[in-house]
MIVOTOR-715021 format. One record per residue (C-alpha): residue number from 0; x, y, z. Coordinates in steps of 0.5 Angstrom, whole numbers, plus 500, padded with zeros to 3 digits. Each point is the difference from the previous one (the first is absolute). Layout:
<rs>
  num   c1   c2   c3
  NUM    X    Y    Z
...
</rs>
This chain:
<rs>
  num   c1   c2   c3
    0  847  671  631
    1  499  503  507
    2  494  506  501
    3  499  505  505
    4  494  503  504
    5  498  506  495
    6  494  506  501
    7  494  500  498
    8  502  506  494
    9  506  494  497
   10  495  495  501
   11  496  504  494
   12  505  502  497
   13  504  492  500
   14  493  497  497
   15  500  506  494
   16  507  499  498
   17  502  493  503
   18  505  501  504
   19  505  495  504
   20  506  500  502
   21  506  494  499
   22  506  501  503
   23  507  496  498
   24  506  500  504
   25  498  505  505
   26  498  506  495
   27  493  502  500
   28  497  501  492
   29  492  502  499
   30  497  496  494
   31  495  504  496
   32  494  496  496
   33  500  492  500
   34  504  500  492
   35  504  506  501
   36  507  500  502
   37  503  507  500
   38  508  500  500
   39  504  502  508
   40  501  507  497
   41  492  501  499
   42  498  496  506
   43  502  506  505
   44  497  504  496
   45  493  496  499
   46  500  499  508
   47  501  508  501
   48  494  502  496
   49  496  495  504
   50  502  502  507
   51  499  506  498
   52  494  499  498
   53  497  497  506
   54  504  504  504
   55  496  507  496
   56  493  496  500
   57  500  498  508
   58  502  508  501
   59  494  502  495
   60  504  503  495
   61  499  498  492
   62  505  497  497
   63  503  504  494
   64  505  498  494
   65  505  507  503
   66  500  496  506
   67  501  494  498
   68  506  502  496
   69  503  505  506
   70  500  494  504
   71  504  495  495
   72  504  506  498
   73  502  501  509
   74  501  493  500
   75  505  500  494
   76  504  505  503
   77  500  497  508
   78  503  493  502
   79  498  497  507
   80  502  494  504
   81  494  497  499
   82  493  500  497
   83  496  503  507
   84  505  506  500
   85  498  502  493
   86  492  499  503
   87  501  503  506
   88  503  507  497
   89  495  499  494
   90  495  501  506
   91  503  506  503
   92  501  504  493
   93  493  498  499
   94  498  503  507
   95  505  506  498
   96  496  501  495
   97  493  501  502
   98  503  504  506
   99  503  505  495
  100  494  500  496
  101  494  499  506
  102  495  504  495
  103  501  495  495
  104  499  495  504
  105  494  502  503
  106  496  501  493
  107  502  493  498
  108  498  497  508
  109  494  504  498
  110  498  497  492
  111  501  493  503
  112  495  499  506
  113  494  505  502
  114  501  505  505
  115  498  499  507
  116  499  505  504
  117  505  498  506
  118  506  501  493
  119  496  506  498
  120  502  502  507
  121  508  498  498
  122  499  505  493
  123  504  506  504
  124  504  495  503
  125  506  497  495
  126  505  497  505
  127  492  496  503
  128  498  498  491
  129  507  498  500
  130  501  495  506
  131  492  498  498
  132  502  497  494
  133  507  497  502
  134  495  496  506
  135  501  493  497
  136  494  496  498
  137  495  495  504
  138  504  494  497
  139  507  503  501
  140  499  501  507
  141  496  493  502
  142  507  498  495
  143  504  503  506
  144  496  496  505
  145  501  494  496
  146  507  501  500
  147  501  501  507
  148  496  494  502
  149  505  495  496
  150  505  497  506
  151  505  500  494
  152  500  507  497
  153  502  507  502
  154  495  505  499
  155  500  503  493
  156  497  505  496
  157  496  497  494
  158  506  502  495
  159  505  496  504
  160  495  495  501
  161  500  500  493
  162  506  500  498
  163  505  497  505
  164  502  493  501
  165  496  495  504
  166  504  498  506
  167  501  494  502
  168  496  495  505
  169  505  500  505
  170  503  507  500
  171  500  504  506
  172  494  506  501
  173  502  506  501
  174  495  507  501
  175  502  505  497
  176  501  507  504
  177  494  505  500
  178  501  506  495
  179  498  507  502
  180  494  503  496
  181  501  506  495
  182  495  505  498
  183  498  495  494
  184  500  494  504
  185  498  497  506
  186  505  497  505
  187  502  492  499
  188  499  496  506
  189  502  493  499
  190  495  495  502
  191  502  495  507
  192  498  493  498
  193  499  498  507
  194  494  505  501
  195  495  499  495
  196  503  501  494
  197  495  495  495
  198  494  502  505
  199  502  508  497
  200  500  498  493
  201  495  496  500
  202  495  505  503
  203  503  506  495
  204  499  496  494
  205  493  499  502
  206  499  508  502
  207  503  501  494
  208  494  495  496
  209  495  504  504
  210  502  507  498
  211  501  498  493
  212  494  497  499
  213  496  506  505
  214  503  506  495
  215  498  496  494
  216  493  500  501
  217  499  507  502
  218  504  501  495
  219  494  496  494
  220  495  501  504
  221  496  507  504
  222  495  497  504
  223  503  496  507
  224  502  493  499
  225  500  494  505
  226  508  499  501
  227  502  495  495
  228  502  494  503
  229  507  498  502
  230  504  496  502
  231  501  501  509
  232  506  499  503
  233  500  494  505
  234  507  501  503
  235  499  506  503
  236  493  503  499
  237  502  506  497
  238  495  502  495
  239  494  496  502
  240  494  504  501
  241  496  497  506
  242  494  506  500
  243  493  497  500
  244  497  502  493
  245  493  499  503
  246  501  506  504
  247  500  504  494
  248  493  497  498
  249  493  504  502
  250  493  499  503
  251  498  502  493
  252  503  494  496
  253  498  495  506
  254  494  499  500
  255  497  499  507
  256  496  495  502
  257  494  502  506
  258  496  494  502
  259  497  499  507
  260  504  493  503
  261  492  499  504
  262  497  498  494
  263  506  496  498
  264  501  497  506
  265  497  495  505
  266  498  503  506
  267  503  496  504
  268  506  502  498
  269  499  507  500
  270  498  500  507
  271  507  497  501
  272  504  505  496
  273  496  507  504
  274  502  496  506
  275  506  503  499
  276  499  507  501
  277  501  504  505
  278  493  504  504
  279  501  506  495
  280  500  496  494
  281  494  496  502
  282  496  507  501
  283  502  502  493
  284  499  493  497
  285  493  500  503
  286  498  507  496
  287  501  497  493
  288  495  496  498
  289  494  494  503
  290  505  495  499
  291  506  504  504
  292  496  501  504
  293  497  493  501
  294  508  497  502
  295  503  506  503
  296  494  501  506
  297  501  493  502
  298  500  499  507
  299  505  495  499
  300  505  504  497
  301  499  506  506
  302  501  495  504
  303  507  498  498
  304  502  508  498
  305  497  501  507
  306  505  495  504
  307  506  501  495
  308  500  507  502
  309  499  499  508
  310  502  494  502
  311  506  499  505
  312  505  500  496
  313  502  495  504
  314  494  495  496
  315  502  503  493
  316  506  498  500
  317  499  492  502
  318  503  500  507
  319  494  500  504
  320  494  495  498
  321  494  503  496
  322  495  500  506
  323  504  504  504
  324  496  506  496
  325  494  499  505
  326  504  502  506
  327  502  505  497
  328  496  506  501
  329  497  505  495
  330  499  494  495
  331  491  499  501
  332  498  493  500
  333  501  496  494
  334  492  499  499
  335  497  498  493
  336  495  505  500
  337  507  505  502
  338  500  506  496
  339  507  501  499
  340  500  507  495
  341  496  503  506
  342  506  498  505
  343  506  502  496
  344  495  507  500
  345  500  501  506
  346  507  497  502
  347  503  507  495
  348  496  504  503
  349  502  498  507
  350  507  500  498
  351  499  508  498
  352  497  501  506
  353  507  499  503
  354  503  504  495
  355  496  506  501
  356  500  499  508
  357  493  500  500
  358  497  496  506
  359  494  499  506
  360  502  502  507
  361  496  495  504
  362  502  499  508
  363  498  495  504
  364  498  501  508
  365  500  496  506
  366  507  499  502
  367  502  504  507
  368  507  501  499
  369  505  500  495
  370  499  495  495
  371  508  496  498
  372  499  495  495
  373  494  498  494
  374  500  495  495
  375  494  499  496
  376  497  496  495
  377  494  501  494
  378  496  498  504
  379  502  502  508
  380  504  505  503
  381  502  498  507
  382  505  506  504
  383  504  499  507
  384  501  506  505
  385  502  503  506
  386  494  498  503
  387  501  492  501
  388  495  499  495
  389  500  497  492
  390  494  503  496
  391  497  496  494
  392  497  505  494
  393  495  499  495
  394  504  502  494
  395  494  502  496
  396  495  502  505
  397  506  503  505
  398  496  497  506
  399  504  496  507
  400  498  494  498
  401  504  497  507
  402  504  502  506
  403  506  495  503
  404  502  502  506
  405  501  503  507
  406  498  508  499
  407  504  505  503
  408  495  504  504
  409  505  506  501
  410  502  503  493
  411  505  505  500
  412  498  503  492
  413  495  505  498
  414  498  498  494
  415  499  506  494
  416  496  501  496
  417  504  499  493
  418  494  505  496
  419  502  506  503
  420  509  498  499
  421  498  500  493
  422  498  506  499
  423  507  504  497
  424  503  494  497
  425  502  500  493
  426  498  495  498
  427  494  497  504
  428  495  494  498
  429  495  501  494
  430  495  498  506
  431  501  498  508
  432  496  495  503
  433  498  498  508
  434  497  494  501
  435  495  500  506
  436  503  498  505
  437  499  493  502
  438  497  498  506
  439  504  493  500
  440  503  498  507
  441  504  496  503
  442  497  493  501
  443  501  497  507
  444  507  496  502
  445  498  495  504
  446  508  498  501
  447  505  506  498
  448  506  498  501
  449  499  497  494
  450  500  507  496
  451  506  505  500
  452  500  505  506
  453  504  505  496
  454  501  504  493
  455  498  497  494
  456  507  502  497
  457  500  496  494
  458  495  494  496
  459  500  496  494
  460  494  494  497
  461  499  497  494
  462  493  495  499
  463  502  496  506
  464  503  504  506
  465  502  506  503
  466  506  501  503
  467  501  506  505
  468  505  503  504
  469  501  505  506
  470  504  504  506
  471  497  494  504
  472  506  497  497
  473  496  493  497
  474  497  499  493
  475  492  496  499
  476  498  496  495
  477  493  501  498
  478  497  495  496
  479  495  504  495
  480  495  494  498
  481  499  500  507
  482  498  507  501
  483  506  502  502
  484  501  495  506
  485  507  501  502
  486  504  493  500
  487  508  501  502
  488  503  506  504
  489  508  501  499
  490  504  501  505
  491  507  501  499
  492  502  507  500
  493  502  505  506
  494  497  506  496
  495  494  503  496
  496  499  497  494
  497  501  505  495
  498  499  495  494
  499  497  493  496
  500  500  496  494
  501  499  494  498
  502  498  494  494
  503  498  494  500
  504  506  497  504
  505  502  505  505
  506  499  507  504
  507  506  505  501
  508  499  505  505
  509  504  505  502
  510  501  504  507
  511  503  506  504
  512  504  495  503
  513  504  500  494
  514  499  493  498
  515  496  496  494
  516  497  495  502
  517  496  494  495
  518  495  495  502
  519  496  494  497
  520  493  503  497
  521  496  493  501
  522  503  499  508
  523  503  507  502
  524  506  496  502
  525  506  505  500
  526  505  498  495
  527  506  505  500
  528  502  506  503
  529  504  505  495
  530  505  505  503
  531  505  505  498
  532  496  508  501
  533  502  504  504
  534  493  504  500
  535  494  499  501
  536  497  495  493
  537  495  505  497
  538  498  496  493
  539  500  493  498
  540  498  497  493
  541  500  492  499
  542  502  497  492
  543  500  493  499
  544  507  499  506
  545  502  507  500
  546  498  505  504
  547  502  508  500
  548  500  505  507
  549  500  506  501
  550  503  502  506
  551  501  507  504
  552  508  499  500
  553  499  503  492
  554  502  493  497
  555  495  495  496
  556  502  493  501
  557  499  494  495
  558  499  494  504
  559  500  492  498
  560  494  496  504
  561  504  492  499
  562  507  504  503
  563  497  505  504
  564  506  505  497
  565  500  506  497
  566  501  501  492
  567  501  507  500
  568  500  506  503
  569  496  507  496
  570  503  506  504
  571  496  507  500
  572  504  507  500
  573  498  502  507
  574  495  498  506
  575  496  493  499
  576  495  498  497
  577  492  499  501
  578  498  496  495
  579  501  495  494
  580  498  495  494
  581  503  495  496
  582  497  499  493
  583  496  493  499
  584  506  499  495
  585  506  500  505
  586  503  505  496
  587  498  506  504
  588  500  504  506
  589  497  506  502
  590  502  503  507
  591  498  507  504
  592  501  503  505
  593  502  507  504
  594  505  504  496
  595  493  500  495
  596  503  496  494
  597  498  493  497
  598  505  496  497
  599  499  495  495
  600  505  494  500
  601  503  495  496
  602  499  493  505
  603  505  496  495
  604  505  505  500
  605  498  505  506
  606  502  506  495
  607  495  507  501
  608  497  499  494
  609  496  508  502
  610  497  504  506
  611  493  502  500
  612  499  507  503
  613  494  505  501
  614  498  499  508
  615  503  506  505
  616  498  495  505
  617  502  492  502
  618  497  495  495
  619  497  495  506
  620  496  496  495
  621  502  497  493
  622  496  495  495
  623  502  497  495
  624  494  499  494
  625  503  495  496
  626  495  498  494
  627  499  508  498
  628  507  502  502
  629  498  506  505
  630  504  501  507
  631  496  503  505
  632  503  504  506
  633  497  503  507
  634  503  505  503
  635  502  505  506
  636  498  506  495
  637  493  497  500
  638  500  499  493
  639  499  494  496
  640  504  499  494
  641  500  495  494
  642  507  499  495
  643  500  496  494
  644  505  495  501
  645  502  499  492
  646  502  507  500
  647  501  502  508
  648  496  507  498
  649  493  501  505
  650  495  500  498
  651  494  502  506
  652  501  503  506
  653  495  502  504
  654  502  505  506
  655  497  501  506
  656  494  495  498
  657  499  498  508
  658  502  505  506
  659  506  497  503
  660  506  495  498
  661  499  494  495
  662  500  494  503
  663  499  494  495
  664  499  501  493
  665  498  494  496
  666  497  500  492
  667  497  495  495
  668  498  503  492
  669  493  503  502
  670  502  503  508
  671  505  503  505
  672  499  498  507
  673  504  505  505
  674  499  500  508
  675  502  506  505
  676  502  502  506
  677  493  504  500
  678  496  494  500
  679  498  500  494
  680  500  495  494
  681  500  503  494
  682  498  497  493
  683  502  504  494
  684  495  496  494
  685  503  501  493
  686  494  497  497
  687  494  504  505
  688  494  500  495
  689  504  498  494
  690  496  495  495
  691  501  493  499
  692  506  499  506
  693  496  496  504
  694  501  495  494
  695  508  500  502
  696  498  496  507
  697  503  493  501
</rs>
């Protein structure tokens, strides 16, 4: 006995009268019942009131007697080839039918199933009810699929699936050829077996089971069910839900759980998990009992939140050592008795200030000419000028402290007074002080020749000496712990020596001769001599063995100390360049110069990275203050400006602040120190008056 694939509707209809099929010698009979054996006459018969049936029940039209006996009496008067011809015209005179009655049709789809509101829709609609009802089942259409998936099988209908013969395992596969749609049908596209045909099918009966079962529950019951569970589809994902249901669930059916982790937790280990907030969140936290306030006012804590948030970032990120802190200015002294949360105040308060260009004007008087350098430090203030002359300030007191060298007797400036230029400026310092002038003179030189006789052009100290260079055309080391006892003059250059710097191996100077000289800081031996400008060299900055010039040639250069040779070249648009600044990290180079423009350079790649304009005069100073990433720049416009070097926007700009052209700039977190022509040195106090800012000194 050889069977066939069968609908879902014949399978039905197969297990009431107990069909099966038998064949012998190629021809193709339908036995009714396990007992009963009807003639050849009557077989045919039999088979048509079956099919007929079926094909009736899957359109949803009842069978009736009349039809049955139309249906045997057409087939006694047609003869056909073969047993799916006569089915395949049964199906077309049954569609004929219903088409020809539609309002018959429509009373009898209406009596079988509810109405729901997309048929309801289709009432106007006969052609639209028709083709509804002729829509093959959800078991035909996964039949098809299935069908298509066999690698031995062509594609089928379920009544040819049913009835034609088995093909054999070796016989060839052949698609069928697509089938235009008509109005009652839709088109039949065969399935290629190369692109996910078992895929498809799988996925549609398992669409198919979910909708079945979706329609028969809101069929039985009014209220929303869960979705019945079903089994998904793993093969390609179609059907499967992968929403979280937990969203569909409120505050009102979870109950929440409030209990306070101080009460459940050690001390200590609440001290360690507040440790983590940031300023803001500590002063919320201290606000919402005794024991968040307990852990959240820990010194200990602000200590951290503190140097989290101003330490170099240089030490945040484990490249320099933790004790390089202390150095650093700004970060107080780490005492046991240190009030971190007051020092972190006072540093947001002074950082405002900045913001909000709110500062004290203090000028210092004692200079007789034009003053040409500063560097200064928490403690001392010391400034180099025209007159021959170093000067050694208090910082706090604002008093001279100490004179080094020869003073010239003829000054040539008329200093003014800074009070009266203040006057018509927009934006003026919320309050101007001058020191009483101090009477310190120079002490008596008992061998001259050991001082410079010229300008004090340029200076830098650290903890040990000072170095400083002048239009006598030496530099002079002085030994700080000694009081400034000069130890070493160097001698090498042809012309005034416009600038110095140093570390703790060497001292870099450079000249009007165009020349770049480096020395031996503990002998003051000469070591090298860098050539390649064709100006005078304006600016020289020392990192590590690199060193950065700036020349009136218009060109920056990059320098190596091992080889003497130049990296780099940085050019400038127009004219040359004044003065320039190399980053501690190496990574940046900042220049400035005539054409009114500071430029900010890429030392790996030479690139501009941008230009940093707002001066109208030329930018004669620069300097770079790395640990709060600020760029202070003096100019011939007399004004003093700061740009924010993450952003390059400006940030502070003080014009007019002295009576002449700025000489030197140089800045720390509280303090801007600037020097002028007029002989004035102007200090611009940020944190003039402001409470808990002597906390933040080292």
């Amino acid at each position: 006995m050889d069977e066939s694939y069968i609908s879902a509707q014949t399978l039905r209809w197969r297990q009431k009268l107990g069909l099966c099929f038998e064949g012998s010698d190629g021809i193709r009979r339908l036995r009714i019942g396990q007992e009963q054996r009807p003639s050849t006459a009557n077989t045919e018969s039999n088979l048509w009131q079956v099919a007929f049936t079926d094909q009736k029940y899957a359109l949803g039209i009842s069978t009736s007697p009349e039809d049955l006996s139309r249906a045997s009496s057409k087939h006694s008067q047609t003869r056909f080839s073969s047993l799916g011809d006569a089915l395949e015209d049964l199906r077309l005179s049954t569609r004929k039918a219903v088409m020809s009655s539609p309002k018959r049709a429509l009373s009898i789809f209406n009596r079988r199933s509810p109405e729901s509101p997309a048929r309801s829709n289709n009432r106007s609609n006969p052609v639209a009810t028709c083709r509804e009802l002729d829509q093959p089942s959800a078991a035909s259409r996964w039949l098809r699929r299935a069908t298509s998936s066999n690698f031995r099988r062509t594609w089928l209908s379920p009544t040819e699936a049913m009835l034609s013969p088995q093909r054999s395992i070796g016989q060839e596969f052949r698609a069928s050829p697509p089938v235009p749609g008509t109005q009652i049908e839709p088109p039949k596209v065969p399935y290629n077996l190369a692109s996910g045909a078992a895929a498809r099918a799988s996925a549609a009966a398992s669409n198919e089971l979910l909708g079945s079962a979706r329609t028969i529950a809101s069929l039985h019951s009014e209220s929303r069910l869960a979705e019945p569970e079903v089994a998904k589809d793993s093969e390609s994902g179609v059907g499967i839900d992968l929403r979280d249901r937990s969203e569909d669930k409120t505050d009102i059916s979870v109950p929440m759980i409030r209990k306070d982790p101080f009460c459940a937790l050690p001390k200590e280990l609440m001290d360690h998990i507040v440790s983590y907030l940031d300023a803001a969140s500590l002063i919320s936290a201290e606000q919402v009992s005794r024991g968040w306030n307990s852990s959240a006012s820990s010194q200990i804590i602000w200590k951290d939140v503190f140097r989290k948030e101003y330490s170099p970032c240089q030490v945040r990120s484990g490249k320099l050592p933790l004790s390089c802190i202390n150095k650093v200015p700004g970060l107080g002294k780490s005492r046991p008795d240190q009030n971190w949360k007051k020092m972190w105040q006072a540093r947001k308060a002074l950082d405002q200030r900045w913001i909000n260009n709110h500062a004290a004007a203090i000028y210092l008087e004692g200079h007789k000419d034009s003053v040409y350098c500063v560097q200064f430090d928490e403690h001392k203030i010391l400034t180099g000028s025209r007159d021959r002359t170093v000067r050694i300030w208090d910082a706090h007191t604002y008093k001279c402290l100490k004179v080094l060298g020869v003073p010239k007797t003829n000054a040539s400036v008329t200093v003014a007074d800074p009070v009266m230029t203040l006057t018509d400026k927009p934006k003026k310092p919320f309050i101007t002080l001058i020191p009483r002038k101090s009477e310190v003179e120079a002490e008596p030189i008992e061998f001259p020749s050991l001082y410079h006789s010229g300008s004090i052009l340029c200076l830098q100290f650290d903890a040990d000496i000072m170095v400083t260079g002048s239009s006598d055309n030496t530099c002079i080391i002085w030994d700080i712990k000694a009081d400034y006892k000069p130890i070493h003059r160097l001698r090498k250059h042809t012309a005034g020596v416009l600038d110095v710097c140093f570390d703790g191996d060497h001292i870099v100077s450079c000249s009007k001769d165009t020349t770049i000289c480096l020395w031996d800081r503990r002998t003051g031996s000469h070591l090298r001599t860098l050539s390649g400008h064709r100006g005078p060299v304006n600016a020289v900055q020392l990192r590590s063995d690199l060193i950065v010039s700036a020349s009136g040639d218009g060109v920056a250069k990059l320098w190596n100390i091992t080889s003497g040779l130049c990296i780099k070249e940085f050019p400038s648009r127009d004219r040359g360049m004044a003065c320039v600044e190399f980053s501690q990290d190496c990574r940046t180079i900042l220049a400035g110069g005539n054409d009114q423009i500071i430029y900010q350079f890429d030392a790996n790649t030479g690139d501009l990275v941008r230009e940093l304009n707002g001066h109208k005069g030329l930018v004669r100073s620069l300097h770079l203050d790395g640990p709060n990433d600020r760029l202070i720049s003096g100019s011939y416009d007399t004004s003093v400006k700061v740009f924010d070097l993450r952003t390059g926007e400006k940030i502070v700009d003080f014009p007019g602040w002295t009576t002449s052209w700025m000489l030197s700039a140089k800045a720390d977190y509280r303090r801007i120190v600037a020097t002028g022509q007029d002989g004035h040195v102007v200090i611009m106090d940020f944190g003039f008056m402001l409470e808990g800012v002597e906390l933040l000194q080292g």
